[in-house]
N, C-alpha and C positions, 0 to 999 in steps of 0.2 A: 304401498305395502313394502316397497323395497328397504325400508329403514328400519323393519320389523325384523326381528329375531325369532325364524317359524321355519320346519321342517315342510318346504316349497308342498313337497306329494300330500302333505295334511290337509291343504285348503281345502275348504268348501265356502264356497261366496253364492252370493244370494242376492239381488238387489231387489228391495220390496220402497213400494210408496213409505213415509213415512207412518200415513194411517194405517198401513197395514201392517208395520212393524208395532205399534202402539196393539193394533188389538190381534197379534199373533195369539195370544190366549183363548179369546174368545173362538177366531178360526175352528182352533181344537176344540172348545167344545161345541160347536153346532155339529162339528164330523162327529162326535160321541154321541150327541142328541139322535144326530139321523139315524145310530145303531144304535140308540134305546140304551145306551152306557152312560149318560153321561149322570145318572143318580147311583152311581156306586162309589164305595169311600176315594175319598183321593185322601192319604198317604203322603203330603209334601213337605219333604223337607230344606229348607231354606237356609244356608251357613253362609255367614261370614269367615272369609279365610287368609291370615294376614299374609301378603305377597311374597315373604320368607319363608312361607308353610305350603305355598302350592301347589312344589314337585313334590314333597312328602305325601301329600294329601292323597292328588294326584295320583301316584304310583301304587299305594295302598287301596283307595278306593275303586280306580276304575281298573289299576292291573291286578287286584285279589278278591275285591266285597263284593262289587258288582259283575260278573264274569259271568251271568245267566241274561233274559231279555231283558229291556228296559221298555217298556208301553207307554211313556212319556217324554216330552222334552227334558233335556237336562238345559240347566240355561247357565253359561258361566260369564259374567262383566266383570270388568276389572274398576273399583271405584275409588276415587282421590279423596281421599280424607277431608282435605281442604275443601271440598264442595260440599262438605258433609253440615247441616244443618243440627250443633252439639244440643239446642233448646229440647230437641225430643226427648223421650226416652227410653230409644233405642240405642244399645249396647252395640257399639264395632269396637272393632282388635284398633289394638293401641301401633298400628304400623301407619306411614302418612299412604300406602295403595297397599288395598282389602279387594279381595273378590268372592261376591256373590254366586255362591252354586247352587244353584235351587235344582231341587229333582222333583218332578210334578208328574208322579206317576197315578195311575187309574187301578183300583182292587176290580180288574173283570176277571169274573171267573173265567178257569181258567182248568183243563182238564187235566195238567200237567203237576199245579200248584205253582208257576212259577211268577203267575203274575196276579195270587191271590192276596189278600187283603193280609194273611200271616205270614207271607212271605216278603212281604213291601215291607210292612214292620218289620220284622228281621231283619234287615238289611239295613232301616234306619236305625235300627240299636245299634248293630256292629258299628257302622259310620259311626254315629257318635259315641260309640264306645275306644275306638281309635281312636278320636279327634281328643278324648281323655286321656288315655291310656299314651299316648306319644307327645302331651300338651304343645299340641299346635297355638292355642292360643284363640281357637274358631269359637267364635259365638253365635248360636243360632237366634236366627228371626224367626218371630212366632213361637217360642217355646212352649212347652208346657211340660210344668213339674208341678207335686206335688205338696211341696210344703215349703215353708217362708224359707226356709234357710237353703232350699236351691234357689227359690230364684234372691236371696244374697247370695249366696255364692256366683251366680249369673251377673248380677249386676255390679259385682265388687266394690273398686272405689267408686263407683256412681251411685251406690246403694243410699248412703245418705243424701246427694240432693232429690234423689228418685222419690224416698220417705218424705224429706222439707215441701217438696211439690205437693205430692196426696195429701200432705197433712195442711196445706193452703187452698186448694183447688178439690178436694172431694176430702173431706174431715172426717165424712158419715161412712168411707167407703162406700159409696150407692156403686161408684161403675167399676164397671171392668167385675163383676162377681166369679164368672168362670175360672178366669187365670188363677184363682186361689192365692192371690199375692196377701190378700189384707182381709179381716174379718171385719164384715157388714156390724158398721157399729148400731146402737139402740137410742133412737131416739124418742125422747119423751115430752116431744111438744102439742 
């Protein structure tokens, strides 16, 4: 760690088995099961956030949006472009190192409102309302918009081979129905 560039009093180290790092998720949710939480909305919002956009993000989000409790892990990687497998069709920031900030909170009720299911949402609007309003450049994983022309604008110049795909490998639109990307075509066979 000594090669790092990190505020020494920040650390928090941890050393977990591998297995247990893999399924840190699930951990959380047996402790949620064992309080009878773990069927309430989870609220997660997952961003791509390109390396030149961090401290900005960073300083807006966790020192003005988020400033009440957080009932989840935040989970933040930092990831190499280069190990990025481009065949998918999953949208990253155009920097060669992105980091994932996933915020994977739980709507339990909550007497205060602060860790309720409109207040989680709140919170993800402002984030991604900033992440606009300042164009960081952050593309979210797992999106969901409303109409074709957000997610073109989501996919920008990926938008065309994203379309040349669906229109080789699913023509009918059969999958993916929910995302509202494409309308279920009519087959008359």
């Amino acid at each position: 760690m000594s090669r790092l560039s990190y505020i020494p009093s920040t650390l928090f180290s941890t050393e977990v088995t591998l297995v247990d790092f893999l399924d840190r998720v699930h951990i959380s949710e047996v402790k949620l099961r064992s309080k009878g939480l773990w069927d309430v909305p989870h609220p997660w919002l997952n961003l791509l956030i390109p390396k030149s956009q961090i401290h900005n993000f960073a300083e807006e989000v966790f020192g003005n949006i988020l400033t009440g409790t957080s009932n989840g892990p935040v989970l933040i990687y930092p990831i190499n472009k280069s190990k990025w497998d481009n065949r998918t069709s999953v949208v990253i920031p155009e920097e060669d190192v992105f980091y994932l900030v996933a915020f994977l909170a739980s709507a339990v009720p909550s007497s205060n409102g602060t860790d309720g299911l409109e207040h989680i949402l709140s919170q993800n609007k402002r984030i991604l309302e900033f992440c606009k309003r300042a164009q960081l450049g952050v593309k979210q994983y797992l999106p969901h918009y409303s109409t074709q022309q957000e997610w073109m604008t989501h996919f920008g110049p990926h938008w065309e081979t994203f379309l040349q795909r669906k229109s080789v490998y699913d023509p009918l639109a059969i999958l993916a129905p929910g995302q509202r990307i494409f309308q279920k075509a009519i087959s008359f066979s």
